[in-house]
mmJSON file of the N, C-alpha and C atoms, coordinates in Angstrom:
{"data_MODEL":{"atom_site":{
"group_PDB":["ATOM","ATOM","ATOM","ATOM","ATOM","ATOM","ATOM","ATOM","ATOM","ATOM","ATOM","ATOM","ATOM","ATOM","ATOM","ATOM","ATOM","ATOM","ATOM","ATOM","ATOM","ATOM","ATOM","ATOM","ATOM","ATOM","ATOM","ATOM","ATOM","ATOM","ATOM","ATOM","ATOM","ATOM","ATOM","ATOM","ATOM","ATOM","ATOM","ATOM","ATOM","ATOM","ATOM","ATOM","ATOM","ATOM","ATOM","ATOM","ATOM","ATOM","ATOM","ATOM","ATOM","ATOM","ATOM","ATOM","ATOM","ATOM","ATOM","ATOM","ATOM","ATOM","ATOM","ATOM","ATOM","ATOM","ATOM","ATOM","ATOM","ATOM","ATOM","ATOM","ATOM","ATOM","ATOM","ATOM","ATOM","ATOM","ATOM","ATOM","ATOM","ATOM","ATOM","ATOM","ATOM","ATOM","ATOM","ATOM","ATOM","ATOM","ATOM","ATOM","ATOM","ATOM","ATOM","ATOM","ATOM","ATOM","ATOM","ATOM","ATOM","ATOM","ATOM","ATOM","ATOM","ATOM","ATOM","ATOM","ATOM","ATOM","ATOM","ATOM","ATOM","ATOM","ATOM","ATOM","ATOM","ATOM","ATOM","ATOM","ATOM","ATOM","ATOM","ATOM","ATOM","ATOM","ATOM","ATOM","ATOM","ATOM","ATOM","ATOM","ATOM","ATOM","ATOM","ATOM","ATOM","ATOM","ATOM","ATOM","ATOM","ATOM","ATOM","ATOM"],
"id":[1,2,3,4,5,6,7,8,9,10,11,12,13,14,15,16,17,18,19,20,21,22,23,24,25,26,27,28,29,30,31,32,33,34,35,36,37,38,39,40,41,42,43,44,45,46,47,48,49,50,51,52,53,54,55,56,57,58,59,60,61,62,63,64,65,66,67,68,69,70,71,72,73,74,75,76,77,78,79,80,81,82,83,84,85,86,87,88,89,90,91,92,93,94,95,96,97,98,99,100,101,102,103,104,105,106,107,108,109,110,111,112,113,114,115,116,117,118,119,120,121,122,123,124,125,126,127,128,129,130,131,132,133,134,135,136,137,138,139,140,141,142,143,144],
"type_symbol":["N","C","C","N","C","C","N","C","C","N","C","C","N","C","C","N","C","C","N","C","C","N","C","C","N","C","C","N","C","C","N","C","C","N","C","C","N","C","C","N","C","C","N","C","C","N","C","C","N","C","C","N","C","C","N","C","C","N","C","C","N","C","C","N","C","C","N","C","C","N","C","C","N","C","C","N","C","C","N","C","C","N","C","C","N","C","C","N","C","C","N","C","C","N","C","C","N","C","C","N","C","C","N","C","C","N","C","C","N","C","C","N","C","C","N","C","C","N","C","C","N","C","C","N","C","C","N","C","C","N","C","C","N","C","C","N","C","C","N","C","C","N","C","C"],
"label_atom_id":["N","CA","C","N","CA","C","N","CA","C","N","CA","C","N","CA","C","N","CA","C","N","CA","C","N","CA","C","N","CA","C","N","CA","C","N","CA","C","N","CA","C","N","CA","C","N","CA","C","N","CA","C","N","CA","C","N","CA","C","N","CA","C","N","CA","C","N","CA","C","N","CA","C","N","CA","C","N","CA","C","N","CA","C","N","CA","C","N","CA","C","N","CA","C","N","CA","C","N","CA","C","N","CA","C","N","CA","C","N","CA","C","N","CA","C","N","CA","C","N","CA","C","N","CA","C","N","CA","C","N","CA","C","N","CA","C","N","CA","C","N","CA","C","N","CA","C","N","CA","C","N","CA","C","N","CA","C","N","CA","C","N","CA","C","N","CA","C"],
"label_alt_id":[null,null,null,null,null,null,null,null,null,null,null,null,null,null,null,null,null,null,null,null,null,null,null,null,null,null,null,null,null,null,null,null,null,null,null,null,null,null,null,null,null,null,null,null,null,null,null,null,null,null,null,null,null,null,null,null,null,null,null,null,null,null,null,null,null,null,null,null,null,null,null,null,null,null,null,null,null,null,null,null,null,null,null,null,null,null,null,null,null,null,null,null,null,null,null,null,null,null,null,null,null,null,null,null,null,null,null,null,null,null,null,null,null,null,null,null,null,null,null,null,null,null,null,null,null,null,null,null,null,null,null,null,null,null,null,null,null,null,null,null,null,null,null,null],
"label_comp_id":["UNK","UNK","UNK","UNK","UNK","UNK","UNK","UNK","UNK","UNK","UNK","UNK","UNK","UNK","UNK","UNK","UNK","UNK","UNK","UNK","UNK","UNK","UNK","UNK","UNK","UNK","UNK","UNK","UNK","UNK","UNK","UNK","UNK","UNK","UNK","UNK","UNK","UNK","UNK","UNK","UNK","UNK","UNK","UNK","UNK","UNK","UNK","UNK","UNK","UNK","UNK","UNK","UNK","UNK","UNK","UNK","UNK","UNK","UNK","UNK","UNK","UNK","UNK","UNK","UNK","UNK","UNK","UNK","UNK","UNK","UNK","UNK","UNK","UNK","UNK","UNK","UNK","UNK","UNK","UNK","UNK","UNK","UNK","UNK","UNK","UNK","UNK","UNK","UNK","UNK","UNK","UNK","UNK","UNK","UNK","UNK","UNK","UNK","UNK","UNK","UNK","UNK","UNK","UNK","UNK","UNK","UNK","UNK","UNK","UNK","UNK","UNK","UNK","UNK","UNK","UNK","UNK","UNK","UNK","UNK","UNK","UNK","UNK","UNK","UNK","UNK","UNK","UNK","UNK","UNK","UNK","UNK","UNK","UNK","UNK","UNK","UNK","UNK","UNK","UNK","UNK","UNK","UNK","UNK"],
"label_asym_id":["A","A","A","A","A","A","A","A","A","A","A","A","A","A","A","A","A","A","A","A","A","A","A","A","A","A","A","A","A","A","A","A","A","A","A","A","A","A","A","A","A","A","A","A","A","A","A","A","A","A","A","A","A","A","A","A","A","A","A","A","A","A","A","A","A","A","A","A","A","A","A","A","A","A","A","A","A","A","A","A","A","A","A","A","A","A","A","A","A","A","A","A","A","A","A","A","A","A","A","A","A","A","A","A","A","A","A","A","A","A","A","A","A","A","A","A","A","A","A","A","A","A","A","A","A","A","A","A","A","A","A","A","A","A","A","A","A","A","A","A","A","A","A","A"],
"label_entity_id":["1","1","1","1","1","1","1","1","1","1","1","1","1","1","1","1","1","1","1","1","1","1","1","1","1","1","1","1","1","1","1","1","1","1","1","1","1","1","1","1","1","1","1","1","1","1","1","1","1","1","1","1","1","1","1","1","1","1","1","1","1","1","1","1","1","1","1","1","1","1","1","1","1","1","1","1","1","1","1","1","1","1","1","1","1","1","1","1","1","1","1","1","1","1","1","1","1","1","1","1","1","1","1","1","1","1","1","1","1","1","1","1","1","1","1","1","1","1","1","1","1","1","1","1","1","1","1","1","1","1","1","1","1","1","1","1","1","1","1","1","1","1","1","1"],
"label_seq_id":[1,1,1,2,2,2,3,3,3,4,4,4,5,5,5,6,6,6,7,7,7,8,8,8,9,9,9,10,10,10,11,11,11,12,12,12,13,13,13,14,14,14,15,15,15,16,16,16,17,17,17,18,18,18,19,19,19,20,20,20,21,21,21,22,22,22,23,23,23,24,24,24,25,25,25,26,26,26,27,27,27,28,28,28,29,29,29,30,30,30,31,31,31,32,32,32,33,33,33,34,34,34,35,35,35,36,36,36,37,37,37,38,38,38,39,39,39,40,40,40,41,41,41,42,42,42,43,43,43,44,44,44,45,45,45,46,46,46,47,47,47,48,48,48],
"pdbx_PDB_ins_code":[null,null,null,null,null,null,null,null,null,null,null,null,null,null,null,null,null,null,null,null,null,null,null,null,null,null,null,null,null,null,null,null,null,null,null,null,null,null,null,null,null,null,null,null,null,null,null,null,null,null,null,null,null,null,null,null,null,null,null,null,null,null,null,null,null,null,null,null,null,null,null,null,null,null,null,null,null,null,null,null,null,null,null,null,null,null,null,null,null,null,null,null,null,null,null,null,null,null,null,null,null,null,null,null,null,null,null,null,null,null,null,null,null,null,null,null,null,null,null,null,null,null,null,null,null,null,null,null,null,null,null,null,null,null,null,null,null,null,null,null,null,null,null,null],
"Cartn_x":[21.898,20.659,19.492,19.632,18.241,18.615,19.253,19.955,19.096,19.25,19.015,17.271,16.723,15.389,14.947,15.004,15.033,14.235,15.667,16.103,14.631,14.559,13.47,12.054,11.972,10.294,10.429,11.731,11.403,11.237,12.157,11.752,10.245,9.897,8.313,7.02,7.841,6.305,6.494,7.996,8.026,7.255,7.3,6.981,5.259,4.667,3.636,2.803,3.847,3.052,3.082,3.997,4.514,3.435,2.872,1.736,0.594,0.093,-0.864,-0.859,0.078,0.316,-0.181,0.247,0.057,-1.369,-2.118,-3.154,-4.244,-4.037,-4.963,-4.37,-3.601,-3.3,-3.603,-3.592,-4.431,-5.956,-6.464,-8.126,-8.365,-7.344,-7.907,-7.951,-7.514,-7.803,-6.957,-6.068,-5.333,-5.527,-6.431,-7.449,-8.283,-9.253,-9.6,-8.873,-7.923,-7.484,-6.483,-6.207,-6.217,-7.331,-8.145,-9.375,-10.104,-9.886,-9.869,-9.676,-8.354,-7.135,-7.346,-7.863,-7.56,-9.468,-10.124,-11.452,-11.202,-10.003,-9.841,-8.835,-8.531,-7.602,-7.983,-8.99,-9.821,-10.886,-11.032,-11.937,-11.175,-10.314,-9.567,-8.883,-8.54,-8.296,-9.357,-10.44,-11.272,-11.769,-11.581,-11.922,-13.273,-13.596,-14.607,-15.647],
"Cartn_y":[-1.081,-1.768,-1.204,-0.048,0.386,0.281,0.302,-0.237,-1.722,-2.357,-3.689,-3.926,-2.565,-3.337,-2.031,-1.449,-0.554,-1.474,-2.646,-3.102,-4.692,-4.864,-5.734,-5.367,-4.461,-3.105,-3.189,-3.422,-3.494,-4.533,-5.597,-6.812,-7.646,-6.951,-7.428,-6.927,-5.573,-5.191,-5.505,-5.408,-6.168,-7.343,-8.371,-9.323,-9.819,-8.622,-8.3,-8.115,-6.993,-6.514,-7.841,-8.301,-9.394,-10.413,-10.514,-11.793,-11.09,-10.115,-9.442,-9.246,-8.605,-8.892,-10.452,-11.198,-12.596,-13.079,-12.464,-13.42,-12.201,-11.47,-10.478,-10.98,-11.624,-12.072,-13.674,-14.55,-15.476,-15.545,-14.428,-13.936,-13.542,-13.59,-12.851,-11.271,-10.643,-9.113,-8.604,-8.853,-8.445,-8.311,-9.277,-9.308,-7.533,-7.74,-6.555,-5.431,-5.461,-3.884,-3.407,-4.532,-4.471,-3.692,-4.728,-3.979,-2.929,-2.503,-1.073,0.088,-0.222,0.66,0.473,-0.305,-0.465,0.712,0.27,1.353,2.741,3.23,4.202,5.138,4.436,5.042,4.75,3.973,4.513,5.564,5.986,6.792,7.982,8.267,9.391,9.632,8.637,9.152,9.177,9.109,9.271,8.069,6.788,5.879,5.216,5.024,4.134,4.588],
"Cartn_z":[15.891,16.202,15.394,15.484,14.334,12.889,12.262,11.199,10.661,11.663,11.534,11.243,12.635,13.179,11.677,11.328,9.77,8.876,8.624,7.612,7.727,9.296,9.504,8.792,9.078,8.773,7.671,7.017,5.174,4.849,5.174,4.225,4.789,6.414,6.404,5.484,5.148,4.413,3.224,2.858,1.379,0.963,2.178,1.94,1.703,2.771,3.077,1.51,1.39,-0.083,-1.481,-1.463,-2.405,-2.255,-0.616,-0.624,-1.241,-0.85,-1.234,-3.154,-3.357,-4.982,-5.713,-4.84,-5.52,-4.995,-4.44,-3.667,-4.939,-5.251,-6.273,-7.342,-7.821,-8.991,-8.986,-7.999,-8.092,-7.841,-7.169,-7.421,-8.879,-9.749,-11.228,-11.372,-10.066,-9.937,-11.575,-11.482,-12.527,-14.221,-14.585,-16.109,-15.546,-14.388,-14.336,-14.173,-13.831,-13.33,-15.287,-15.467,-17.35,-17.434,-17.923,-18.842,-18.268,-16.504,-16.597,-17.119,-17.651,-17.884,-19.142,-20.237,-21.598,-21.95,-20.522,-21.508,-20.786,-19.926,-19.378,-20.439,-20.81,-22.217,-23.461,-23.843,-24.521,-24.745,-23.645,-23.434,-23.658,-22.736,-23.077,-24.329,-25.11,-26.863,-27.567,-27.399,-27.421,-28.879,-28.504,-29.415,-28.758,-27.283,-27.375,-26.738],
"occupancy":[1.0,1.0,1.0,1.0,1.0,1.0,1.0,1.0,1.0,1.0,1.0,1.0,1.0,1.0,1.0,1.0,1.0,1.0,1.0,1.0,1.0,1.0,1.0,1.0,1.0,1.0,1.0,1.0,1.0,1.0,1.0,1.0,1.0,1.0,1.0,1.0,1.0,1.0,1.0,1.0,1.0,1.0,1.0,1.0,1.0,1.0,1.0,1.0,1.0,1.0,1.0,1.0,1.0,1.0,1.0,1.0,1.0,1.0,1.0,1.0,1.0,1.0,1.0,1.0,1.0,1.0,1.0,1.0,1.0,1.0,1.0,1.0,1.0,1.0,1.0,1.0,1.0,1.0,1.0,1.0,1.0,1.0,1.0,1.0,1.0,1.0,1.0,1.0,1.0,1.0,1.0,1.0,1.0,1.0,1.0,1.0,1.0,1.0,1.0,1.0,1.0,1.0,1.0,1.0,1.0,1.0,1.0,1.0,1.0,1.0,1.0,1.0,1.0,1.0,1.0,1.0,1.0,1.0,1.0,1.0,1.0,1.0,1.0,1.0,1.0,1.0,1.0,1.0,1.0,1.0,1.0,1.0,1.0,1.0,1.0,1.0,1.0,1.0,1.0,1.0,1.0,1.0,1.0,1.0],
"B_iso_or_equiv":[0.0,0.0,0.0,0.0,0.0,0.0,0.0,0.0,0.0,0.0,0.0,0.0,0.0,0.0,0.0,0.0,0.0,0.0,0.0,0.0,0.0,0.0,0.0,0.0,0.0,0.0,0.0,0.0,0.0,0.0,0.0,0.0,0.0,0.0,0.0,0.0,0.0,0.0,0.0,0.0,0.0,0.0,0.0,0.0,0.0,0.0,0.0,0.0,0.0,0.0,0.0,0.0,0.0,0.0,0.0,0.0,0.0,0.0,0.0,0.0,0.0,0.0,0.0,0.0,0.0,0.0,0.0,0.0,0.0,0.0,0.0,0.0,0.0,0.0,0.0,0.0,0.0,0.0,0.0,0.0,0.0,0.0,0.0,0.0,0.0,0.0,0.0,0.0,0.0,0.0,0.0,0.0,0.0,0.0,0.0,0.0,0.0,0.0,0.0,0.0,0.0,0.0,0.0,0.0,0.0,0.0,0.0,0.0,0.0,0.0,0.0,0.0,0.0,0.0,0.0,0.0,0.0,0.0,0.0,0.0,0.0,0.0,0.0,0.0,0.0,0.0,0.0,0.0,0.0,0.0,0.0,0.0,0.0,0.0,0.0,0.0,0.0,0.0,0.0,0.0,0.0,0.0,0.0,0.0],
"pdbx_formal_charge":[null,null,null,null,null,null,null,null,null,null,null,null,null,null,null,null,null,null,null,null,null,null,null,null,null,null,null,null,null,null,null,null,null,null,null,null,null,null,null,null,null,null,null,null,null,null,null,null,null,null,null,null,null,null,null,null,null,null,null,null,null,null,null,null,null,null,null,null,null,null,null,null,null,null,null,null,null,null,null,null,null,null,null,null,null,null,null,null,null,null,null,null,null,null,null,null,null,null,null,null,null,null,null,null,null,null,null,null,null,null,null,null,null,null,null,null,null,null,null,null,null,null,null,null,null,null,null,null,null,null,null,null,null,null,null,null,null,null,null,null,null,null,null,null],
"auth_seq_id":[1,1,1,2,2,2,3,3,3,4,4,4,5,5,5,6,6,6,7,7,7,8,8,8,9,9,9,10,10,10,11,11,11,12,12,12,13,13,13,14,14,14,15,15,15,16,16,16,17,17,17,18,18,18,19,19,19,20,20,20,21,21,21,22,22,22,23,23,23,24,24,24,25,25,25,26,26,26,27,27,27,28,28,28,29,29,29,30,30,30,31,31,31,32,32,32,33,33,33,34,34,34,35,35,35,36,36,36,37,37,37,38,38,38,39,39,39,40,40,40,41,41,41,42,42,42,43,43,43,44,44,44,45,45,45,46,46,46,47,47,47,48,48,48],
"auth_comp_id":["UNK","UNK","UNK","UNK","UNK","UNK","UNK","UNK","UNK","UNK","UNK","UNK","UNK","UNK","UNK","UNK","UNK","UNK","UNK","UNK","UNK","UNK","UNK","UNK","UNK","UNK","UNK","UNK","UNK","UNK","UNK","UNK","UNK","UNK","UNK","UNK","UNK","UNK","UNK","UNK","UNK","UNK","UNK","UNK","UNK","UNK","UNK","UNK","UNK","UNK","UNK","UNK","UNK","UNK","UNK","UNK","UNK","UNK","UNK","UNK","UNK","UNK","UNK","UNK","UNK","UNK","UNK","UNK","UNK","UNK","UNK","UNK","UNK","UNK","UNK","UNK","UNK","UNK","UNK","UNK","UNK","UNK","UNK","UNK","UNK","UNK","UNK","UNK","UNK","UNK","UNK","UNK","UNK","UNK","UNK","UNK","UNK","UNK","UNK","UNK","UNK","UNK","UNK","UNK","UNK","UNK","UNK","UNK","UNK","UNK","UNK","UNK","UNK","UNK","UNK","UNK","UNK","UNK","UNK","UNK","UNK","UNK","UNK","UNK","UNK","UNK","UNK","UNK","UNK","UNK","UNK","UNK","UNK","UNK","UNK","UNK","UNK","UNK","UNK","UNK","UNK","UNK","UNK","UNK"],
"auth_asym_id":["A","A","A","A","A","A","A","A","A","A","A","A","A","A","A","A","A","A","A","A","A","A","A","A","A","A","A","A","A","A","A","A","A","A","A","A","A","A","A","A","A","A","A","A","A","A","A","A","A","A","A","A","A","A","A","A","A","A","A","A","A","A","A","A","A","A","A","A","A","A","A","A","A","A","A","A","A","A","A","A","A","A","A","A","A","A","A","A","A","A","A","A","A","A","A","A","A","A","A","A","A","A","A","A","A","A","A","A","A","A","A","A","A","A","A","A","A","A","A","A","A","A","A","A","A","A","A","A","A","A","A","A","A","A","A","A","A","A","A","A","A","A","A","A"],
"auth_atom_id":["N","CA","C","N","CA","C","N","CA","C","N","CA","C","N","CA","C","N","CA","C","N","CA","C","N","CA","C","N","CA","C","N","CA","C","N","CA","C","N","CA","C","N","CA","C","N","CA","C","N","CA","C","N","CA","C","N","CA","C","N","CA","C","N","CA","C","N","CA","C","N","CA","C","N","CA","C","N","CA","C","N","CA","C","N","CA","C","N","CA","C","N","CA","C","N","CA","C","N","CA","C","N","CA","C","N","CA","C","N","CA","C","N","CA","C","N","CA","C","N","CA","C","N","CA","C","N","CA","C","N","CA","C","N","CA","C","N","CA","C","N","CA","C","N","CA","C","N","CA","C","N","CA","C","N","CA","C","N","CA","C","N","CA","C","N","CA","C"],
"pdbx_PDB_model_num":[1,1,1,1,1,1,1,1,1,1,1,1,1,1,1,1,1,1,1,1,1,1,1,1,1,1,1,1,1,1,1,1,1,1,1,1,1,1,1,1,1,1,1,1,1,1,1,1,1,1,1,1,1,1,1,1,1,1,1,1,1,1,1,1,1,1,1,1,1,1,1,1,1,1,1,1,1,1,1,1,1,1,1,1,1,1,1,1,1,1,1,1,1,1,1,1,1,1,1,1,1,1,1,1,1,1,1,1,1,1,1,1,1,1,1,1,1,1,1,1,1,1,1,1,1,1,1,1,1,1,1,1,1,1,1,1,1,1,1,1,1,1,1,1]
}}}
């Protein structure tokens, strides 16, 4: 039985997380959290 109710707790938050993934990627979050990361490593090689 816990096996099962385990195995429940995962594929809810999986799923949980999977909506959440897609609802920030249809807000556009994702262009930003890019071009975060593209002047965050620029910075640190020290190009920009």
């Amino acid at each position: 039985m816990s096996f099962l109710r385990r195995n429940l707790w995962a594929c809810a938050l999986l799923l949980t997380g999977a909506a959440f993934v897609g609802l920030g990627a249809w807000r556009g979050e994702a262009e930003t959290v890019l071009r975060k990361a593209i002047t965050i490593c620029m910075e640190c090689i020290g190009l920009g």
